[in-house]
LOBAKE-610177 format. One record per residue: residue number from 1; residue in one letter; z, y, x of N, C-alpha, C, O in turn. Coordinates in steps of 0.1 Angstrom, whole numbers, plus 5000, padded with zeros to 4 digits. Example, Ala and Ser with C-alpha at 12.3 -4.5 7.8 and 13.67 -1.06 7.14 Angstrom:
2
<drenke num="1" residuo="A" n_zz="5078" n_yy="4943" n_xx="5132" ca_zz="5078" ca_yy="4955" ca_xx="5123" c_zz="5078" c_yy="4967" c_xx="5132" o_zz="5085" o_yy="4967" o_xx="5142"/>
<drenke num="2" residuo="S" n_zz="5071" n_yy="4978" n_xx="5128" ca_zz="5071" ca_yy="4989" ca_xx="5137" c_zz="5079" c_yy="5000" c_xx="5129" o_zz="5080" o_yy="5011" o_xx="5134"/>
//
This chain:
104
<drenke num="1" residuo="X" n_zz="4532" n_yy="6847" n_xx="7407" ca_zz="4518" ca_yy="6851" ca_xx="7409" c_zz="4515" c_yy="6865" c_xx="7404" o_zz="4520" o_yy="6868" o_xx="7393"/>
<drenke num="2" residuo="X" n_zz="4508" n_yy="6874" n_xx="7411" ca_zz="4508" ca_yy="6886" ca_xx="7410" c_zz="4499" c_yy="6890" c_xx="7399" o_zz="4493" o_yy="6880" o_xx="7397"/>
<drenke num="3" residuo="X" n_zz="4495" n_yy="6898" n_xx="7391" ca_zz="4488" ca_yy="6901" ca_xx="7378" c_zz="4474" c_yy="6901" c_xx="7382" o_zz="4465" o_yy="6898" o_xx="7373"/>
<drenke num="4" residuo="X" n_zz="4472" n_yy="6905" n_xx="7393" ca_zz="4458" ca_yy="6911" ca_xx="7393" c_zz="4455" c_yy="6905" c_xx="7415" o_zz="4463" o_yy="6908" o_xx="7424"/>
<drenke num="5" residuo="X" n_zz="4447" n_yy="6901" n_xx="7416" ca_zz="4443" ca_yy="6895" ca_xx="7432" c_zz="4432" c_yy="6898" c_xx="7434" o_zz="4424" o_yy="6900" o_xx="7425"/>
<drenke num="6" residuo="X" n_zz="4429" n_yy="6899" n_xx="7447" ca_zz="4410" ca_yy="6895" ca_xx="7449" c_zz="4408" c_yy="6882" c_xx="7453" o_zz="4418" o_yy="6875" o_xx="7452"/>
<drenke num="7" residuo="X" n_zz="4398" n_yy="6878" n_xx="7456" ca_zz="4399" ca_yy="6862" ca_xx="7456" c_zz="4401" c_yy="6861" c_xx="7472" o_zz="4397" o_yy="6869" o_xx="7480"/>
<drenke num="8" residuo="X" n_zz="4408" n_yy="6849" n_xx="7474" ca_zz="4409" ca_yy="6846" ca_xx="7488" c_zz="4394" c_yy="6841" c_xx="7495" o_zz="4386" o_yy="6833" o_xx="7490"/>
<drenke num="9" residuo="X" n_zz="4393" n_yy="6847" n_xx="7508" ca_zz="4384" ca_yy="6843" ca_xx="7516" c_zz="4377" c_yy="6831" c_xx="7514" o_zz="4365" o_yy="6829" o_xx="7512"/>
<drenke num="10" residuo="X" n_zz="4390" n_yy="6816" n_xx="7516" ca_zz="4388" ca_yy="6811" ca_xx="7519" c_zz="4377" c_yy="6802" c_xx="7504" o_zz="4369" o_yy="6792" o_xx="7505"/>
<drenke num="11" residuo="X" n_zz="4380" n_yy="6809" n_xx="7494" ca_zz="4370" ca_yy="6808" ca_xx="7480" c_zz="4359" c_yy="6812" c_xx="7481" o_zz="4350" o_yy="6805" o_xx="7475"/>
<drenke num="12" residuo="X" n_zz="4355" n_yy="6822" n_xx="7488" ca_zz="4343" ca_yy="6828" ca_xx="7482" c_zz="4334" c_yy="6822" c_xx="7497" o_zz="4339" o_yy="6818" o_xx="7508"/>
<drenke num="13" residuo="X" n_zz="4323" n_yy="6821" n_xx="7494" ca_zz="4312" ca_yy="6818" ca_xx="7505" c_zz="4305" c_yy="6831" c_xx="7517" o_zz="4299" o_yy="6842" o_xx="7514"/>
<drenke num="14" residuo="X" n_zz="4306" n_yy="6828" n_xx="7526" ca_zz="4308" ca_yy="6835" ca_xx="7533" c_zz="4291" c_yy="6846" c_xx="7530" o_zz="4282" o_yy="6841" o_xx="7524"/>
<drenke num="15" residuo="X" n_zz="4292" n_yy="6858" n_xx="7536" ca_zz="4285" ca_yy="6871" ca_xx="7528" c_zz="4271" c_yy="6867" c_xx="7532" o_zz="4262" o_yy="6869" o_xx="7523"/>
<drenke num="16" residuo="X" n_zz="4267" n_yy="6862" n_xx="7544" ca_zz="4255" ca_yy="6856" ca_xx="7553" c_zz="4248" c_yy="6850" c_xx="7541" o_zz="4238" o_yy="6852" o_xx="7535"/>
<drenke num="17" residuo="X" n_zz="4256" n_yy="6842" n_xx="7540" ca_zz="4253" ca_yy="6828" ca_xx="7532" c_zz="4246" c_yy="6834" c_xx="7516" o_zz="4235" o_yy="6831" o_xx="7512"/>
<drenke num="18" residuo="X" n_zz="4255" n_yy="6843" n_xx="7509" ca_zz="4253" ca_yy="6847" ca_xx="7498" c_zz="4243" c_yy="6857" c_xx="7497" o_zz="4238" o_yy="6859" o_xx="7486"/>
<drenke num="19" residuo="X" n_zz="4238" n_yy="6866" n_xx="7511" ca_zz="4222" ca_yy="6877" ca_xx="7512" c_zz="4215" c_yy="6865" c_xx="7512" o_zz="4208" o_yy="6863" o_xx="7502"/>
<drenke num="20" residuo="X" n_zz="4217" n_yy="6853" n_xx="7523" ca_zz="4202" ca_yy="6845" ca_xx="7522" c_zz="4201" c_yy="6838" c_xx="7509" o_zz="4190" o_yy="6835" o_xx="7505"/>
<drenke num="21" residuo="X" n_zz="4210" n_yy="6834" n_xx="7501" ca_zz="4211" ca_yy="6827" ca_xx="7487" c_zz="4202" c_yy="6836" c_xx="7476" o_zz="4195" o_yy="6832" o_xx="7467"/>
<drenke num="22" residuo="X" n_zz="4205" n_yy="6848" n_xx="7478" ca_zz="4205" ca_yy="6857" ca_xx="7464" c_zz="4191" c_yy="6856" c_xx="7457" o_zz="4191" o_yy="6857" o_xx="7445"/>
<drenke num="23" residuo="X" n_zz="4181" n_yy="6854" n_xx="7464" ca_zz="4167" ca_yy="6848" ca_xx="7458" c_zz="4167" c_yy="6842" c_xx="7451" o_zz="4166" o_yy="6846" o_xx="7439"/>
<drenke num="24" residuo="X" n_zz="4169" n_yy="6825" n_xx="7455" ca_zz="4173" ca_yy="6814" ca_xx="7449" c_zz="4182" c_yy="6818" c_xx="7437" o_zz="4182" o_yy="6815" o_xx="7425"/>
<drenke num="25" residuo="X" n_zz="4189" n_yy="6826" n_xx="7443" ca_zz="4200" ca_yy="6823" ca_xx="7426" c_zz="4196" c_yy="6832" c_xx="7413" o_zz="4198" o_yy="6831" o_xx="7401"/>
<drenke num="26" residuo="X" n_zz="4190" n_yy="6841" n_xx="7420" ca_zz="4179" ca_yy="6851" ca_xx="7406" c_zz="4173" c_yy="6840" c_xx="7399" o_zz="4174" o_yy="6838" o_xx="7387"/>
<drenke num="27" residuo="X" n_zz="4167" n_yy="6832" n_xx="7411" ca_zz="4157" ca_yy="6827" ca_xx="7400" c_zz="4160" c_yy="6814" c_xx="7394" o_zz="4152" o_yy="6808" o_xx="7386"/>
<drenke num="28" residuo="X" n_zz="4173" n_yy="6808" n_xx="7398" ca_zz="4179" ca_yy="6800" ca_xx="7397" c_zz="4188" c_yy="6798" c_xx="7379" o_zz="4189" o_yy="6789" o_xx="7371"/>
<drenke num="29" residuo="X" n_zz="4193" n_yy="6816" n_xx="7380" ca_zz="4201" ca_yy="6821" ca_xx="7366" c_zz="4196" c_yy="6831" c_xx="7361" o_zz="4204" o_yy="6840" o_xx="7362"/>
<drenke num="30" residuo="X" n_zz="4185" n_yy="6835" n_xx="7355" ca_zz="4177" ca_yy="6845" ca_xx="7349" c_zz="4184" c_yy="6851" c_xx="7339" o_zz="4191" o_yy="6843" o_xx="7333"/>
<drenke num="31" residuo="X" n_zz="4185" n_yy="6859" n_xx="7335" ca_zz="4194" ca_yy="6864" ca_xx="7324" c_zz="4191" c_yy="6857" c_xx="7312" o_zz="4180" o_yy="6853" o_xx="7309"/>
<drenke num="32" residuo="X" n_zz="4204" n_yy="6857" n_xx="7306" ca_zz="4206" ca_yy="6848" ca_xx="7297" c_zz="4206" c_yy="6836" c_xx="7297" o_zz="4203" o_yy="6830" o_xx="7286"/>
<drenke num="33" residuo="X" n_zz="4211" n_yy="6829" n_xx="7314" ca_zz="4216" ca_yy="6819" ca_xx="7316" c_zz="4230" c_yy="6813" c_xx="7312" o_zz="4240" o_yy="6820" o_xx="7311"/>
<drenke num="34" residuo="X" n_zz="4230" n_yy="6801" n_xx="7309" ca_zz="4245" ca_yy="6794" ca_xx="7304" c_zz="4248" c_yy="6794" c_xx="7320" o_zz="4240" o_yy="6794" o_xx="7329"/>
<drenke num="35" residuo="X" n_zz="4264" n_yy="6794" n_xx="7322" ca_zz="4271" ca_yy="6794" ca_xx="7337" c_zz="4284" c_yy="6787" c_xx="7328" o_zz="4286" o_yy="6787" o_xx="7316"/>
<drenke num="36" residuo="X" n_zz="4289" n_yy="6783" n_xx="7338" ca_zz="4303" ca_yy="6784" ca_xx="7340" c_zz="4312" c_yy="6781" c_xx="7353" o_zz="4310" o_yy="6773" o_xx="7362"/>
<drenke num="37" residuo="X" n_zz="4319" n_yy="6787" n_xx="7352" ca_zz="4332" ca_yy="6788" ca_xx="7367" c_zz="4343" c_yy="6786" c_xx="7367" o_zz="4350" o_yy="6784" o_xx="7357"/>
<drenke num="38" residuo="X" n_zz="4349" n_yy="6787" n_xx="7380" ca_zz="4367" ca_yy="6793" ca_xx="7379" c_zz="4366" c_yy="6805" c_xx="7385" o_zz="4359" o_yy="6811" o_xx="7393"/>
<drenke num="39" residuo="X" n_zz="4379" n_yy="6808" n_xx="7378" ca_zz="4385" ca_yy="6821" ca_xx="7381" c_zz="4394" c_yy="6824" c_xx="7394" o_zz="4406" o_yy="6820" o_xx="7395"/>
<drenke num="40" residuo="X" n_zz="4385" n_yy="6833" n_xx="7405" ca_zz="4390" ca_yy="6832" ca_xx="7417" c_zz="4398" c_yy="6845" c_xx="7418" o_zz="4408" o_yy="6844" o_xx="7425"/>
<drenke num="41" residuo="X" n_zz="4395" n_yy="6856" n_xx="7412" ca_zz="4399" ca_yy="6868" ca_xx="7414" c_zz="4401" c_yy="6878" c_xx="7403" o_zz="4391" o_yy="6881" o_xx="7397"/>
<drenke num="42" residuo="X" n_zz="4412" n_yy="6885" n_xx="7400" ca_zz="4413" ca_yy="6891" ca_xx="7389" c_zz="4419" c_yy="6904" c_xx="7391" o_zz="4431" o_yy="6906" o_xx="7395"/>
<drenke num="43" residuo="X" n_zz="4410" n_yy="6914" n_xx="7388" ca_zz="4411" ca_yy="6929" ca_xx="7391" c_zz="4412" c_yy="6938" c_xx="7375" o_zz="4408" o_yy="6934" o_xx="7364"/>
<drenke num="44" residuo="X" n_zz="4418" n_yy="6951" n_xx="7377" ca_zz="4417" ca_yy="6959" ca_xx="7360" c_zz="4402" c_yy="6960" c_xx="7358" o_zz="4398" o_yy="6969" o_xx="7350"/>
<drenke num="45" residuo="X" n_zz="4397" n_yy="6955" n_xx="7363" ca_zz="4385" ca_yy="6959" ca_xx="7361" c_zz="4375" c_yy="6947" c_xx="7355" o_zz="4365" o_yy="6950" o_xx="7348"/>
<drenke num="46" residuo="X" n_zz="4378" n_yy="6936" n_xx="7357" ca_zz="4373" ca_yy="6920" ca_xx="7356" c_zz="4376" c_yy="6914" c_xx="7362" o_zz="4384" o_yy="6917" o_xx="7371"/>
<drenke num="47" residuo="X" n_zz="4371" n_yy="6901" n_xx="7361" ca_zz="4374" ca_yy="6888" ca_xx="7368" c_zz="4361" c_yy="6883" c_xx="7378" o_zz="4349" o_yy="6884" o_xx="7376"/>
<drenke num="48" residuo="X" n_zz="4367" n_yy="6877" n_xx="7387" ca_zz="4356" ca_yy="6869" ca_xx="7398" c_zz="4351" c_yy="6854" c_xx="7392" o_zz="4358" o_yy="6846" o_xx="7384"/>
<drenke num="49" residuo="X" n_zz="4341" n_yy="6852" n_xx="7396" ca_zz="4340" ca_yy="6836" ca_xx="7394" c_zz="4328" c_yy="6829" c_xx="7402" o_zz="4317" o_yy="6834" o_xx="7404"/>
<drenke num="50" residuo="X" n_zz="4335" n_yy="6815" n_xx="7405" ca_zz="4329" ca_yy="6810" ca_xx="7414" c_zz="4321" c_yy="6798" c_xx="7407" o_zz="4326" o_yy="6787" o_xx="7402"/>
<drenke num="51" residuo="X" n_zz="4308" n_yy="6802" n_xx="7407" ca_zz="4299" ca_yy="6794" ca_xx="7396" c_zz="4296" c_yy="6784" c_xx="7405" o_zz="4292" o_yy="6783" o_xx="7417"/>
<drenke num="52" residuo="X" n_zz="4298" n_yy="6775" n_xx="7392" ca_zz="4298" ca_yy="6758" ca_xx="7397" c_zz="4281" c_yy="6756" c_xx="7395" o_zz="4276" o_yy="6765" o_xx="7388"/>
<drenke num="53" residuo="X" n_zz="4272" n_yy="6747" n_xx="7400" ca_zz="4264" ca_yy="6742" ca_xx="7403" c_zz="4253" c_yy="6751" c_xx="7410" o_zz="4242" o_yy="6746" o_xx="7413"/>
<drenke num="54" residuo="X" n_zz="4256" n_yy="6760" n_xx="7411" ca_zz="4249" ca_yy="6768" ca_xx="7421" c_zz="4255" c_yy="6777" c_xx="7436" o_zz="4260" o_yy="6788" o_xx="7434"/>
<drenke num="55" residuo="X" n_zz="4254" n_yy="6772" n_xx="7449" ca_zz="4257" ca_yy="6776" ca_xx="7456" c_zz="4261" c_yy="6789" c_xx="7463" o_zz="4251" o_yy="6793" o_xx="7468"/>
<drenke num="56" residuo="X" n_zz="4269" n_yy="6797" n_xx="7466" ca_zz="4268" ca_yy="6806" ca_xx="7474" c_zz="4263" c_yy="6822" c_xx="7462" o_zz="4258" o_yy="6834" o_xx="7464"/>
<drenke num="57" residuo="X" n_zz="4270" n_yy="6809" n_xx="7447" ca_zz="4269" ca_yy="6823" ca_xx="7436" c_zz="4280" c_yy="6826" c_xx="7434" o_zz="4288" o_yy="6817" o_xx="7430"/>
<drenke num="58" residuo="X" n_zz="4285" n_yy="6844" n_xx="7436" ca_zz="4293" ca_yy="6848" ca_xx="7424" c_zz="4293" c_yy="6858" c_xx="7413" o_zz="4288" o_yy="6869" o_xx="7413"/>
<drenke num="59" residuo="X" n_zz="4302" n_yy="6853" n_xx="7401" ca_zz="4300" ca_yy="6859" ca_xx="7390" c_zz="4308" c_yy="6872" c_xx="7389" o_zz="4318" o_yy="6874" o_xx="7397"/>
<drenke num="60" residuo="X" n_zz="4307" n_yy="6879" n_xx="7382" ca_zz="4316" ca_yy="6887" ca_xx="7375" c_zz="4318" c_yy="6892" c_xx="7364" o_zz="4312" o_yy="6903" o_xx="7361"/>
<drenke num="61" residuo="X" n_zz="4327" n_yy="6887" n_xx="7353" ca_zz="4327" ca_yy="6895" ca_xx="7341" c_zz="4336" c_yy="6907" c_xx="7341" o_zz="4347" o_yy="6906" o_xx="7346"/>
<drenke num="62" residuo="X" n_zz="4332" n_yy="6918" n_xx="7337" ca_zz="4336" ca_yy="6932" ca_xx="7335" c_zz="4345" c_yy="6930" c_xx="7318" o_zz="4344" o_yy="6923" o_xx="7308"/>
<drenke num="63" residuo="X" n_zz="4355" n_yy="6941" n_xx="7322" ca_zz="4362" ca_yy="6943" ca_xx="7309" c_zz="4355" c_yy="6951" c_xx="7303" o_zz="4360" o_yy="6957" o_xx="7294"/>
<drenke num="64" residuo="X" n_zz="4340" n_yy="6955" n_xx="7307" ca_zz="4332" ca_yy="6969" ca_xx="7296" c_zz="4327" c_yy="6956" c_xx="7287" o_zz="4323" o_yy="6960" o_xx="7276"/>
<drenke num="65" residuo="X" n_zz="4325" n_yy="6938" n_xx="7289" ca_zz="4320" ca_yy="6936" ca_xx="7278" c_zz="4334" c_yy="6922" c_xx="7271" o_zz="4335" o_yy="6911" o_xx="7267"/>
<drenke num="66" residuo="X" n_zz="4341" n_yy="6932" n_xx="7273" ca_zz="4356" ca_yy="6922" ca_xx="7269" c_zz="4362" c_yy="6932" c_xx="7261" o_zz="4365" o_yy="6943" o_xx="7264"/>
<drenke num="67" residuo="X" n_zz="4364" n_yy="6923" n_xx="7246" ca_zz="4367" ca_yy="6932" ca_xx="7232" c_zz="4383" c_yy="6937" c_xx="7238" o_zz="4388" o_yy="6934" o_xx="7249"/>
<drenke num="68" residuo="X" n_zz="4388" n_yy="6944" n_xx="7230" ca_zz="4398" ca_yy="6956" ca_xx="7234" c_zz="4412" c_yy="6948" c_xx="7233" o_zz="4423" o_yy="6951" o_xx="7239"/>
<drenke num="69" residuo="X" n_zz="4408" n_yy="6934" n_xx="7220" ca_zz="4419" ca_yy="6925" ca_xx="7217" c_zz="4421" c_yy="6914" c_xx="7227" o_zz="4431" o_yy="6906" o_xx="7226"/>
<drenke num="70" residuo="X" n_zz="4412" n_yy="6913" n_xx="7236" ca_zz="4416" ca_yy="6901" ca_xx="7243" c_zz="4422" c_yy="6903" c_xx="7258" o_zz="4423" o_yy="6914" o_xx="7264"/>
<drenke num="71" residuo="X" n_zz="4426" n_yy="6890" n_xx="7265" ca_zz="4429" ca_yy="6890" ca_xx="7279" c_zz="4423" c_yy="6888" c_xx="7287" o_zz="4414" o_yy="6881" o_xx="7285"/>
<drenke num="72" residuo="X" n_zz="4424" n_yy="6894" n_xx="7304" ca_zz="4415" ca_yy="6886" ca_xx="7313" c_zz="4420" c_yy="6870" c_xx="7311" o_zz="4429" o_yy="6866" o_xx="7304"/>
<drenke num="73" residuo="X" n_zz="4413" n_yy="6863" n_xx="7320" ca_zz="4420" ca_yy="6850" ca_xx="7322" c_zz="4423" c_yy="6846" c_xx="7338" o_zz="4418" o_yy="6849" o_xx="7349"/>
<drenke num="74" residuo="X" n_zz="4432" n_yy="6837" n_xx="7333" ca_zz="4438" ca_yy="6835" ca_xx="7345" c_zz="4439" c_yy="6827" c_xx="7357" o_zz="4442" o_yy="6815" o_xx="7356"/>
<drenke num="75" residuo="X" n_zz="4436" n_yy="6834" n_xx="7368" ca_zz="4435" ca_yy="6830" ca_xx="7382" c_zz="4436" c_yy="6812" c_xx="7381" o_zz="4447" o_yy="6807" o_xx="7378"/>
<drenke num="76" residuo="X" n_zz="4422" n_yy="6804" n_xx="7385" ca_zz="4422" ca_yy="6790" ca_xx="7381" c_zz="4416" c_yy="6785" c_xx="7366" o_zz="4417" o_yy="6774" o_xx="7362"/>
<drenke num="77" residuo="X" n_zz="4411" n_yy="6796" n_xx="7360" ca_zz="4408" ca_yy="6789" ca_xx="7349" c_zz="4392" c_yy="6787" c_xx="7350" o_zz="4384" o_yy="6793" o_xx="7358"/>
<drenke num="78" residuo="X" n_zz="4390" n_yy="6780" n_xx="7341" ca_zz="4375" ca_yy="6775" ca_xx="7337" c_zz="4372" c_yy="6780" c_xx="7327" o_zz="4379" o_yy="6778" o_xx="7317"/>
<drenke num="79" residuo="X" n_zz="4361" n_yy="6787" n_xx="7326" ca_zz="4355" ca_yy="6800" ca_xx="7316" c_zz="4340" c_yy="6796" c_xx="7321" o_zz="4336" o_yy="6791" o_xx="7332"/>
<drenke num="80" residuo="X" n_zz="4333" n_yy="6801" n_xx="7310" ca_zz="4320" ca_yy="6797" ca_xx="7305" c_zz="4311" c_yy="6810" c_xx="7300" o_zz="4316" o_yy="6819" o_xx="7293"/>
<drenke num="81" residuo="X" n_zz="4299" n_yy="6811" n_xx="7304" ca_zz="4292" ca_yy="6825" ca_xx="7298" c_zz="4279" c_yy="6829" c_xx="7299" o_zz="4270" o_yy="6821" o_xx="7303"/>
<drenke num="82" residuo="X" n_zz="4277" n_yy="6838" n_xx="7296" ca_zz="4259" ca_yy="6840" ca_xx="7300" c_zz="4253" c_yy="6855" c_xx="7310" o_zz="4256" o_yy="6867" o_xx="7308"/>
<drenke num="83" residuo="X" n_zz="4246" n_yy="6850" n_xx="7319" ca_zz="4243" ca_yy="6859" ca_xx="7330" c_zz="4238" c_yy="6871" c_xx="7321" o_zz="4228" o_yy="6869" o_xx="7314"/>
<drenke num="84" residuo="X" n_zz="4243" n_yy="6882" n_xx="7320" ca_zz="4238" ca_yy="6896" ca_xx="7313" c_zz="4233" c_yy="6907" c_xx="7325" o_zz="4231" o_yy="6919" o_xx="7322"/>
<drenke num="85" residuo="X" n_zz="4232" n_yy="6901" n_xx="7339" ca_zz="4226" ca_yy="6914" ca_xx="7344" c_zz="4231" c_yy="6906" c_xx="7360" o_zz="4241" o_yy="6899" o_xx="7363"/>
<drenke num="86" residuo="X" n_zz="4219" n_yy="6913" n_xx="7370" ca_zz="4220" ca_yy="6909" ca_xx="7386" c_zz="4224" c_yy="6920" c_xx="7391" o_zz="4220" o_yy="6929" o_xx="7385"/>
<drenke num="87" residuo="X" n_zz="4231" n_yy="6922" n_xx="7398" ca_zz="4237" ca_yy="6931" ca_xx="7407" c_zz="4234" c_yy="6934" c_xx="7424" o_zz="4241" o_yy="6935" o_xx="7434"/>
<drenke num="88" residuo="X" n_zz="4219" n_yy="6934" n_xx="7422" ca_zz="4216" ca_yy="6935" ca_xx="7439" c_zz="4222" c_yy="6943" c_xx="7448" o_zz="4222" o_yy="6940" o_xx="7460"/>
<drenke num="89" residuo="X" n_zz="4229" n_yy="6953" n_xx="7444" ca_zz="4234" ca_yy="6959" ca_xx="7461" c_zz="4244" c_yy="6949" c_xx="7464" o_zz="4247" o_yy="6946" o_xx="7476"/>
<drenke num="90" residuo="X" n_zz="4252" n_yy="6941" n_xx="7453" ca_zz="4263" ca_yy="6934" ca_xx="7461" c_zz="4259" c_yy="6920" c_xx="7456" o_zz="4268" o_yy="6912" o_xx="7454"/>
<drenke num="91" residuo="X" n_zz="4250" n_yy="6917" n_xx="7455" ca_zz="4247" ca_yy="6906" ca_xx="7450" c_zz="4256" c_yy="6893" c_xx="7440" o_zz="4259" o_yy="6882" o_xx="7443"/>
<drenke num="92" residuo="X" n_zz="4259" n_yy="6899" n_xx="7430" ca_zz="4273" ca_yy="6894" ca_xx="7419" c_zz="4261" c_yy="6893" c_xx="7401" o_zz="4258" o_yy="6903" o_xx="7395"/>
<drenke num="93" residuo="X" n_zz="4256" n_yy="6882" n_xx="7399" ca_zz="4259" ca_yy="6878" ca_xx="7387" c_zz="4273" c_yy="6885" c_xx="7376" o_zz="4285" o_yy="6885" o_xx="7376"/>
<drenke num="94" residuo="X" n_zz="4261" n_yy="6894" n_xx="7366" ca_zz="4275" ca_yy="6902" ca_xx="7358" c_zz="4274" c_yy="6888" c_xx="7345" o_zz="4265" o_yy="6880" o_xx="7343"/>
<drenke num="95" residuo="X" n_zz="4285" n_yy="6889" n_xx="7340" ca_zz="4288" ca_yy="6879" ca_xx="7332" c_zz="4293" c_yy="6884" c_xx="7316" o_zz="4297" o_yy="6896" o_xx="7314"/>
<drenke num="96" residuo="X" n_zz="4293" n_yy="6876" n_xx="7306" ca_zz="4301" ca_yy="6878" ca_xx="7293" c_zz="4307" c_yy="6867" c_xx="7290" o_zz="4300" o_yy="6859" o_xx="7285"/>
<drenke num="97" residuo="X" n_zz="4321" n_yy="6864" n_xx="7292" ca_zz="4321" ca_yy="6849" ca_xx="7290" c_zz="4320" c_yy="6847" c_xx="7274" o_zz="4320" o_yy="6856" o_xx="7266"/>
<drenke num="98" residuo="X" n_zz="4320" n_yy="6836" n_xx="7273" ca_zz="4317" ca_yy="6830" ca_xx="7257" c_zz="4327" c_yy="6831" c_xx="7251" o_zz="4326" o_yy="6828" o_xx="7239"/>
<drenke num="99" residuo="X" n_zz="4340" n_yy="6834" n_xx="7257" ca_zz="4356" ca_yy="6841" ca_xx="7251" c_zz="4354" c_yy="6852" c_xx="7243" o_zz="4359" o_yy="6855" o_xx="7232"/>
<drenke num="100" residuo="X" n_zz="4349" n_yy="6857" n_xx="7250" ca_zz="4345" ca_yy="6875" ca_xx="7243" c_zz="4336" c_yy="6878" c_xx="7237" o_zz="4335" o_yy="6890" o_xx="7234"/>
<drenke num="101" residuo="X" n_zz="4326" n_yy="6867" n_xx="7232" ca_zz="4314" ca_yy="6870" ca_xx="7221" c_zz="4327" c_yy="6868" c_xx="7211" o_zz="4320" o_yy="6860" o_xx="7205"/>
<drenke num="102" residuo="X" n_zz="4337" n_yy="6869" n_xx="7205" ca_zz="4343" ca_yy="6870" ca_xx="7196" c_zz="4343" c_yy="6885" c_xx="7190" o_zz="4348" o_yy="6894" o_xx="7196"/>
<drenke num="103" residuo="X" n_zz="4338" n_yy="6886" n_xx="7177" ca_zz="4338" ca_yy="6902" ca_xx="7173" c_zz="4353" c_yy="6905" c_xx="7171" o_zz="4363" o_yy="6898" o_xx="7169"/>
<drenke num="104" residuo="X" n_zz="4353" n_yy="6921" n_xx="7172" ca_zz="4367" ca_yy="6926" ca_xx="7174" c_zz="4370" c_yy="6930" c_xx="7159" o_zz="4380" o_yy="6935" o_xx="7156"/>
//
């Protein structure tokens, strides 16, 4: 398995779906919502996640809020976190998982 992927198509909801969704899911995960997902996609930059009980959401945690000591996680895992910010041009939930509220 390669270190770093984007998520396969066949994971993510297709983009139609996710413009007409993105309303609903603002107001659905307001910041400082509890989420949790799996890990569809993992880039040097963060991880993808396909948040479970809300449709046609995805997440992303960034390594700007991931301490210096830890790892991404990996492709398939289940991680847990709180919505810290919307991302309307691309419509992505930014995330912190609850891994990395750990002080450094």
């Amino acid at each position: 398995m390669p270190e770093f992927s984007w998520p396969e198509r066949s994971q993510v909801p297709a983009s139609d779906h996710i413009e007409r969704s993105w309303p609903v899911t603002v107001s659905a995960l307001p910041l400082g919502s509890h989420v949790s997902g799996r890990v569809i996609g993992r880039q040097p930059f963060g991880v993808f996640l396909l948040l479970n009980g809300t449709p046609n959401a995805i997440g992303l945690a960034e390594i700007t809020a991931m301490p210096h000591h830890m790892e991404l996680p990996v492709l398939g895992a289940t991680v847990a976190g709180e919505v810290i910010w919307h991302t309307d041009h691309n419509r992505q939930m930014k995330i912190r998982l609850n891994e990395w509220r750990v002080s450094s």
